[in-house]
C-alpha positions in Angstrom: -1.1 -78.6 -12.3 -4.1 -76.7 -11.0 -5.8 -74.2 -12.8 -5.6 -70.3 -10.9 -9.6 -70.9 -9.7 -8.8 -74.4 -8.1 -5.9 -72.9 -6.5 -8.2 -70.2 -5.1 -10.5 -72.9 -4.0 -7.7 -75.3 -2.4 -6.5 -72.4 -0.6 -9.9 -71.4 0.8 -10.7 -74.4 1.8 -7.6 -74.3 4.2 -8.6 -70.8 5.5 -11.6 -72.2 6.1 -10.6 -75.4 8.2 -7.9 -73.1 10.5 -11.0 -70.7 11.3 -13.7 -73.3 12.3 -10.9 -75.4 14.5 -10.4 -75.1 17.6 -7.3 -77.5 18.2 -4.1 -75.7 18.7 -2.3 -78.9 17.3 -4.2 -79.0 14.0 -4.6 -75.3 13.3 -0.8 -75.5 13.4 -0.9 -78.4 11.0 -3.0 -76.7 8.6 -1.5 -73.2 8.5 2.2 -75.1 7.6 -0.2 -76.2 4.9 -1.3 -73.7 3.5 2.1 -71.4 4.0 3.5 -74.8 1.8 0.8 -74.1 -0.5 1.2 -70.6 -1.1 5.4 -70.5 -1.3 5.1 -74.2 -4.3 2.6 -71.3 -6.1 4.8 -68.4 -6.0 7.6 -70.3 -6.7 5.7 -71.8 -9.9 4.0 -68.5 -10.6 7.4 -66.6 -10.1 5.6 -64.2 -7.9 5.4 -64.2 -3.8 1.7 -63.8 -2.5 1.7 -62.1 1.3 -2.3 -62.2 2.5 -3.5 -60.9 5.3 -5.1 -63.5 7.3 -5.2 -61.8 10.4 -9.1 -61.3 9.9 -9.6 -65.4 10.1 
């Protein structure tokens, strides 16, 4: 799968797309992403991640 730093990567990447758009539609789009992303993780990781993202 991915290694723990392209994970980190992946996921900032998606942070970064939901804070530099402005369409309602596709922030939407990307934060079901990236919730997908973090819950396949924890599930393979056997751990649950909760980040604050309210600062974004």
């Amino acid at each position: 799968m991915y290694s723990e730093k392209e994970k980190a990567v992946i996921e900032q990447a998606i942070i970064s797309a939901i804070a530099y758009s402005s369409d309602g539609d596709e922030i939407e789009q990307y934060t079901n992403l990236l919730n997908r992303f973090r819950n396949e993780n924890a599930q393979i990781d056997g751990f649950r991640y909760d980040y604050d993202d309210s600062s974004y």
